[in-house]
N, CA and C atoms as an extended XYZ file, in Angstrom:
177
Properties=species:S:1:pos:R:3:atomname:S:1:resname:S:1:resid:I:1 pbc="F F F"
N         7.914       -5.132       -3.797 N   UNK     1
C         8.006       -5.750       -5.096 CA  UNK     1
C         9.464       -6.144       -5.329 C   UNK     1
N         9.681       -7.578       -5.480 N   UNK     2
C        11.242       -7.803       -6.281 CA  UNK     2
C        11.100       -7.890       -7.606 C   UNK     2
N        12.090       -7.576       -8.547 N   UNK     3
C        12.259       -8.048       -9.462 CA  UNK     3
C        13.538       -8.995      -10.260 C   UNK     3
N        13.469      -10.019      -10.413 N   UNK     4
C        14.463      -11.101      -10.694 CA  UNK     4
C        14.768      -11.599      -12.059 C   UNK     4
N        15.712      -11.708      -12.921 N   UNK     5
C        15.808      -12.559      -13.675 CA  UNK     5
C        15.825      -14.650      -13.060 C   UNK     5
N        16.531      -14.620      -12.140 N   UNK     6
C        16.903      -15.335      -11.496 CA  UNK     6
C        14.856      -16.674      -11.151 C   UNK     6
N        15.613      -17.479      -11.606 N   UNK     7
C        14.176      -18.269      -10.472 CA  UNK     7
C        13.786      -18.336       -9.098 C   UNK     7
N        12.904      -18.399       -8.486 N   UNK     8
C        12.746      -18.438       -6.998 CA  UNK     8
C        14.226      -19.184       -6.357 C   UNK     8
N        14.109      -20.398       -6.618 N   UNK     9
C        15.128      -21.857       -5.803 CA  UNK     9
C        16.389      -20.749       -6.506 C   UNK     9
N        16.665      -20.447       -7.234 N   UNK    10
C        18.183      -19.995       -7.379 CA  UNK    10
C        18.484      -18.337       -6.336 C   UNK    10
N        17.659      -17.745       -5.982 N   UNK    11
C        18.214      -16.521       -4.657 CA  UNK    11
C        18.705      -17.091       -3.915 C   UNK    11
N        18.792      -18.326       -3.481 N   UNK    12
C        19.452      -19.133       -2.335 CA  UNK    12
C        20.847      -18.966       -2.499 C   UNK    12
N        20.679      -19.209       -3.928 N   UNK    13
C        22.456      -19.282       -4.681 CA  UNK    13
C        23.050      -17.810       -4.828 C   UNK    13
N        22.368      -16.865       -4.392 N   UNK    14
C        23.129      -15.744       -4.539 CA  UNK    14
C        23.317      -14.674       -3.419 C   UNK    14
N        22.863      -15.313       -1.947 N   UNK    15
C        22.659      -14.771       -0.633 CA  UNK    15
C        23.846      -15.249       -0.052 C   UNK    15
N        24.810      -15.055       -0.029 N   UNK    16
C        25.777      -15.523        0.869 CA  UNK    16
C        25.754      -16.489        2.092 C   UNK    16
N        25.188      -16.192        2.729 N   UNK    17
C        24.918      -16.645        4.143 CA  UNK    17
C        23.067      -17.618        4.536 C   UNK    17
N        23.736      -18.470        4.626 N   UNK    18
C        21.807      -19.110        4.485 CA  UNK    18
C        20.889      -18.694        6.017 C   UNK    18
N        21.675      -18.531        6.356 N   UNK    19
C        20.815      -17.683        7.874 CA  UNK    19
C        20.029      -16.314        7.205 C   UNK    19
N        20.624      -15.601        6.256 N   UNK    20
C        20.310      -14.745        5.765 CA  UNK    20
C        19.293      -14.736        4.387 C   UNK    20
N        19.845      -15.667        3.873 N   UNK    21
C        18.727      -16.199        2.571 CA  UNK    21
C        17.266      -16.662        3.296 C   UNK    21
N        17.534      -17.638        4.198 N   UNK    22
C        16.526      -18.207        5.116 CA  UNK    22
C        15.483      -16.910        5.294 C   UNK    22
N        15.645      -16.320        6.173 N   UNK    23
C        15.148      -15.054        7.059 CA  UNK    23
C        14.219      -14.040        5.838 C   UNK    23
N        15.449      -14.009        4.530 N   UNK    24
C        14.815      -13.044        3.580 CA  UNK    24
C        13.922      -13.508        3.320 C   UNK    24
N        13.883      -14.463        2.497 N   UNK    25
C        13.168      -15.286        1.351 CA  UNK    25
C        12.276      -15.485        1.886 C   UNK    25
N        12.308      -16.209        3.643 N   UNK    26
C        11.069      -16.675        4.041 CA  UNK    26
C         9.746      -15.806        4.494 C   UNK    26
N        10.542      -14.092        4.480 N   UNK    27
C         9.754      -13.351        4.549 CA  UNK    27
C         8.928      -12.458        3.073 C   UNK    27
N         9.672      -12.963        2.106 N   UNK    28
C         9.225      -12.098        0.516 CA  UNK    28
C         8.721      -12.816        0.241 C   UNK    28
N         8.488      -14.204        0.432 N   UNK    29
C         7.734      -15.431       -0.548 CA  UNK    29
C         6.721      -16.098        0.359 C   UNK    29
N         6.577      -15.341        1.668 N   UNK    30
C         5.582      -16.263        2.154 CA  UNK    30
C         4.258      -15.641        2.008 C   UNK    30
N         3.610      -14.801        1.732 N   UNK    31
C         2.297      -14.284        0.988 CA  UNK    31
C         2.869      -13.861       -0.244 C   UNK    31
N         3.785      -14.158       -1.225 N   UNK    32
C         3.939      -13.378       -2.574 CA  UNK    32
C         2.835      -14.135       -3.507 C   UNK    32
N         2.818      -13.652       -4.355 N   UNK    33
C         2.538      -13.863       -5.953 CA  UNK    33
C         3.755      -13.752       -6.895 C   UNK    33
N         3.636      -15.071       -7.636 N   UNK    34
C         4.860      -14.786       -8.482 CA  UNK    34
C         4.059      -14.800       -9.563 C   UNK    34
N         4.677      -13.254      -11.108 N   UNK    35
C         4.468      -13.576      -11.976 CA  UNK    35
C         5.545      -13.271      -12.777 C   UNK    35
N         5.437      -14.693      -13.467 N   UNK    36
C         6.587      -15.246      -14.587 CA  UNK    36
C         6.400      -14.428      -16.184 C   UNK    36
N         7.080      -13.632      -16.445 N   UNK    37
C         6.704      -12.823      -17.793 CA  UNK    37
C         7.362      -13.271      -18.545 C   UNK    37
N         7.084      -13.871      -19.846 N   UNK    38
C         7.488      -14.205      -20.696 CA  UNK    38
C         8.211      -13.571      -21.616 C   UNK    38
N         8.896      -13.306      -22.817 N   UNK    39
C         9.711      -12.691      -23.507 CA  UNK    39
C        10.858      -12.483      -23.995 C   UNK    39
N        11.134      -11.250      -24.508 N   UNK    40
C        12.794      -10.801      -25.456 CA  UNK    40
C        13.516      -10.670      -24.219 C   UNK    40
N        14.515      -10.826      -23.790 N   UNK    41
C        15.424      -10.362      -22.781 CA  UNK    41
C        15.542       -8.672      -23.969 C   UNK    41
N        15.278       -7.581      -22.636 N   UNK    42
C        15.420       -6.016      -23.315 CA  UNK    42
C        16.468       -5.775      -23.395 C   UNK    42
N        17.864       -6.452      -22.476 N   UNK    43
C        19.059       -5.842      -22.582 CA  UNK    43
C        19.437       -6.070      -24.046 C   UNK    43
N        19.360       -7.322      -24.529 N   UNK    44
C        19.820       -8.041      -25.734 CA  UNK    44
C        19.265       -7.161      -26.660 C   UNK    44
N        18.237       -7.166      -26.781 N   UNK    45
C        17.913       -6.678      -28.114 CA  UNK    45
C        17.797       -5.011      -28.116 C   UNK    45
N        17.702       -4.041      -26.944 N   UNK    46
C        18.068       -2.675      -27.507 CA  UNK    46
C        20.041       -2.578      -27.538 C   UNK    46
N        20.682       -3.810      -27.199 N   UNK    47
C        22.001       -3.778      -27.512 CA  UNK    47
C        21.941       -3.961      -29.553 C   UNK    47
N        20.831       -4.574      -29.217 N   UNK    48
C        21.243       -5.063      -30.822 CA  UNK    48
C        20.904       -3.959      -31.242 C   UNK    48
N        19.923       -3.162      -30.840 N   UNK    49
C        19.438       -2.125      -32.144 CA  UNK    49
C        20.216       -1.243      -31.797 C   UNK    49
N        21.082       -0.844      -30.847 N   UNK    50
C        22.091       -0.177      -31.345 CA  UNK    50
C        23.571       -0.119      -31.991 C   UNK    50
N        23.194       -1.456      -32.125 N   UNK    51
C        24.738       -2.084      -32.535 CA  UNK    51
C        24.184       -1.741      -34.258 C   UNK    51
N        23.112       -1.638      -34.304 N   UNK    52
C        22.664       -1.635      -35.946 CA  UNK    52
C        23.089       -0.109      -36.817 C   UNK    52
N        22.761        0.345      -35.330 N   UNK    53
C        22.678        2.186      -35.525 CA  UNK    53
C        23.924        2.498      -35.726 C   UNK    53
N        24.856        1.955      -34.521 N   UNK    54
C        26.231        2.322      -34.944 CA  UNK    54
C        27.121        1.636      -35.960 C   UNK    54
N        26.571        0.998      -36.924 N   UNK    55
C        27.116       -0.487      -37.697 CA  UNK    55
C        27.494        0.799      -38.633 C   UNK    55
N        28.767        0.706      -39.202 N   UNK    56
C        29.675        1.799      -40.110 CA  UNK    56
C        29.869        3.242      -39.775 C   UNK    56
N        29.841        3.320      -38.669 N   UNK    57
C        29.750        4.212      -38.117 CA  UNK    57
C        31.345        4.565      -37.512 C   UNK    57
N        32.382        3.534      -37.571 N   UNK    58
C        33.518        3.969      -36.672 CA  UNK    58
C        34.431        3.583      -38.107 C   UNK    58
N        33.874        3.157      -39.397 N   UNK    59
C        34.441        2.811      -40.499 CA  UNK    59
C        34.932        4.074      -41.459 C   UNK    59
């Protein structure tokens, strides 16, 4: 299982070496299933709810 923010076509852009992107990719994506989940990005928003928690807190 991978998990990516990233789109398929953009891992290319983050493998250094395309001998190596080549080799990976062509082995994780050639029977995969991709599913695209829709949604809140989680980092963002449990940043926010704690930015709420600590809001007067250093005041």
């Amino acid at each position: 299982m991978f998990a990516s923010q990233l789109e398929p076509d953009q891992w290319y852009l983050r493998i250094n070496s395309e001998l190596c992107a080549d080799s990976i990719l062509n082995r994780a994506v050639e029977h995969a299933r991709v599913l695209d989940i829709k949604g809140p990005n989680m980092r963002e928003y449990t940043a926010g709810l704690k930015a709420e928690m600590e809001k007067g807190y250093w005041d």
